[in-house]
C-alpha positions, 0 to 999 in steps of 0.5 A, spaced: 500 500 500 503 506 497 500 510 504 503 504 509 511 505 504 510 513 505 509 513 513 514 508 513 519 513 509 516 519 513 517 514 520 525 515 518 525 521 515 522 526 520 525 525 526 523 531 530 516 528 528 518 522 530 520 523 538 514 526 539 511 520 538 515 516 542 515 520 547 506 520 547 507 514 547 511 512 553 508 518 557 500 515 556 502 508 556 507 507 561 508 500 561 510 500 554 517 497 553 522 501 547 521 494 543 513 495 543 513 503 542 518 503 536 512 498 532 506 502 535 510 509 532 511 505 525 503 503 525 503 511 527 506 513 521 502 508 516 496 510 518 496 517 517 500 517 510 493 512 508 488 517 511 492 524 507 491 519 501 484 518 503 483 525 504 485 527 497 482 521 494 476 525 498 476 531 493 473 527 488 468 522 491 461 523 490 457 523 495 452 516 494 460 513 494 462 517 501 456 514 504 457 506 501 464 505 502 464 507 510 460 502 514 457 504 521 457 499 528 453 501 533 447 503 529 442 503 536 446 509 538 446 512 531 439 512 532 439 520 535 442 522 528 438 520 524 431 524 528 430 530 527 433 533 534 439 536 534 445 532 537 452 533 539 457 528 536 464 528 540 470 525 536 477 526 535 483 525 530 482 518 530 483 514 523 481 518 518 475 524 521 475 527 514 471 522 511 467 522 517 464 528 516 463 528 509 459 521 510 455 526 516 454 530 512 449 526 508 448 521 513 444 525 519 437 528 517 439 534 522 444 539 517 450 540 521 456 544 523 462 543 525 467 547 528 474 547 524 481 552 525 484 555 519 488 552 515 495 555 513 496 557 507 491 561 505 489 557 499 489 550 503 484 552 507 479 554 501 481 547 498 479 544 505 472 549 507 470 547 499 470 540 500 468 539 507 462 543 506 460 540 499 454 537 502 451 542 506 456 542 513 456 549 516 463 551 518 465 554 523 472 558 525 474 556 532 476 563 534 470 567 537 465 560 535 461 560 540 456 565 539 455 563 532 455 555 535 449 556 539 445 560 534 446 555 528 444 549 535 438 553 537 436 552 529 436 544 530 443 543 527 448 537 529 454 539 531 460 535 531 467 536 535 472 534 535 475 534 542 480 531 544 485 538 543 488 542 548 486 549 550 488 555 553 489 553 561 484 560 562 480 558 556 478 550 558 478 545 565 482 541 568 480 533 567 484 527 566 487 524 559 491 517 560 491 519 568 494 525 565 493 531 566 490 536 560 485 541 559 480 541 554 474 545 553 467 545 556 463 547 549 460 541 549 458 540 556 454 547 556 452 547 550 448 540 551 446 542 558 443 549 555 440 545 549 438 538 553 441 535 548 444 528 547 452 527 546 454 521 542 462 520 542 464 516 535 470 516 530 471 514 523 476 508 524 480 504 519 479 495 519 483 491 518 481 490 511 482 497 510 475 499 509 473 505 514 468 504 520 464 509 523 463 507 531 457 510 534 458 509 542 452 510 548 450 517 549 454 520 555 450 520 562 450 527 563 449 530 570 444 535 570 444 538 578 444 546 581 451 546 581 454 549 574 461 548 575 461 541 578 457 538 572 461 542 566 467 539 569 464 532 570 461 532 564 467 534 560 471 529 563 466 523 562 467 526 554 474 525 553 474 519 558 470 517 551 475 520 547 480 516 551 476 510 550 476 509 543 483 511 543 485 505 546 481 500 542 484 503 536 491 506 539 495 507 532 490 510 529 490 517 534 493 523 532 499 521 536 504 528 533 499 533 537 503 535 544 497 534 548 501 534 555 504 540 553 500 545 559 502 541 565 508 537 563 512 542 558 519 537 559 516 532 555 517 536 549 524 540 550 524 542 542 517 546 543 520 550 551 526 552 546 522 554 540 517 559 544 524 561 549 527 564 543 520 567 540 520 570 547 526 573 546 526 575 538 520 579 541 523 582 547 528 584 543 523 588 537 520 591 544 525 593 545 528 596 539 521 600 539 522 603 545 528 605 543 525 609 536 520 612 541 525 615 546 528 618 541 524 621 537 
């Protein structure tokens, strides 16, 4: 398979790219020995390579091929999708989350939105907002989405997030991911507390065979009581404890390159930490070489 020769070039290839692999790997799983990481990181490779040539391969596929070439597994859960009442589908960079949302697109009978981060460049992120919205999807940027999500939800629109991402520490809560800690957003939570919706973890995953799945999980139990707080720090948990889930049955398949620990653990990545000490720097620097022009005017 061409994607499985690329990932294995791409695993010999790109080194940097490589220990932050290893180095999520050994951190989530701790009892993990080299031998076994070194095979899970090269499966790691593989995956993605296949998926980017699914994704480009996505560019041309009409939309009944989206819909007869991905398969579902637990269709009493997909049943929520297929009513009109809108739904909160939570997932994350797990096989290939592109044919996901193509394959939603269609396949829900609310319309939908997803929230996506601008791509760079420019001309990237028109080719991708073109293809991921084809079928109808609206595409919501990150920054500032919220107002925009709860507009388009109190019309009946699905959302689907993908939430396994880190946050800002002021902008997310504190929950655990593989016993570790991280932060990640509330959205979800508020937003199915305010709209009294369900929440559906899923993930597109790849079989053995090759052919792609869409996994539909149990809705979450969600917790409703008088104390706000509390429940969105629950409810947040029992979310990416779902994410966590999935990721542990399809272990090769997660987007392992993400430095998911990065806010409470910086030392696991020493190349990041040098990288924003020298960007700090460069900008200390150009402060500086400001205040000087001003005083001397």
């Amino acid at each position: 398979m061409k994607g499985h020769c690329l990932g294995l070039i791409a695993y010999l290839i790109m080194i940097p790219h490589r220990k932050i692999v290893r180095r999520n790997l050994a951190f989530a799983y701790p009892d993990w020995d080299s031998k076994c990481i070194r095979h899970h990181t090269i499966a790691i490779f593989k995956n993605v390579f296949v998926t980017l040539l699914e994704i480009l391969q996505a560019f041309f596929l009409d939309q009944q091929t989206i819909l007869n070439s991905i398969r579902i597994k637990g269709d009493q859960n997909a049943i929520h999708l297929t009513k009109s009442r809108q739904v909160i589908l939570v997932t994350g960079h797990i096989g290939n989350w592109e044919m996901a949302n193509l394959f939603l697109s269609s396949y829900c009978k609310a319309p939908m939105i997803t929230i996506a981060r601008r791509l760079k460049p420019a001309f990237l992120d028109r080719l991708f907002y073109k293809m991921r919205s084809r079928y109808g999807t609206i595409i919501i940027d990150k920054m500032n989405s919220l107002a925009q999500i709860k507009r388009f939800i109190g019309k009946g629109y699905n959302l689907e997030l993908l939430a396994d991402q880190g946050t800002k520490i002021s902008e997310g809560v504190e929950v655990s991911f593989f016993n570790r800690r991280v932060t990640a957003t509330p959205v979800v939570a508020i937003l199915a507390r305010r709209y009294n919706c369900p929440v559906i973890p899923g993930c597109c995953i790849r079989e053995a065979d090759g052919n792609l799945s869409i996994v539909f999980y149990p809705p979450l139990p969600l917790k409703k009581t008088r104390n706000l707080r509390s429940d969105i720090r629950e409810n947040t948990q029992l979310m990416m404890s779902a994410i966590e889930k999935a990721i542990r049955e399809y272990p090769d398949q997660w987007f392992w390159f993400n430095k998911r620990w990065k806010r409470f653990y910086p030392w696991l990545y020493p190349e990041y930490q040098e990288k924003r000490r020298r960007k700090r720097a460069r900008e200390e620097k150009q402060e500086m070489k400001r205040m000087k022009k001003t005083a001397g005017r």
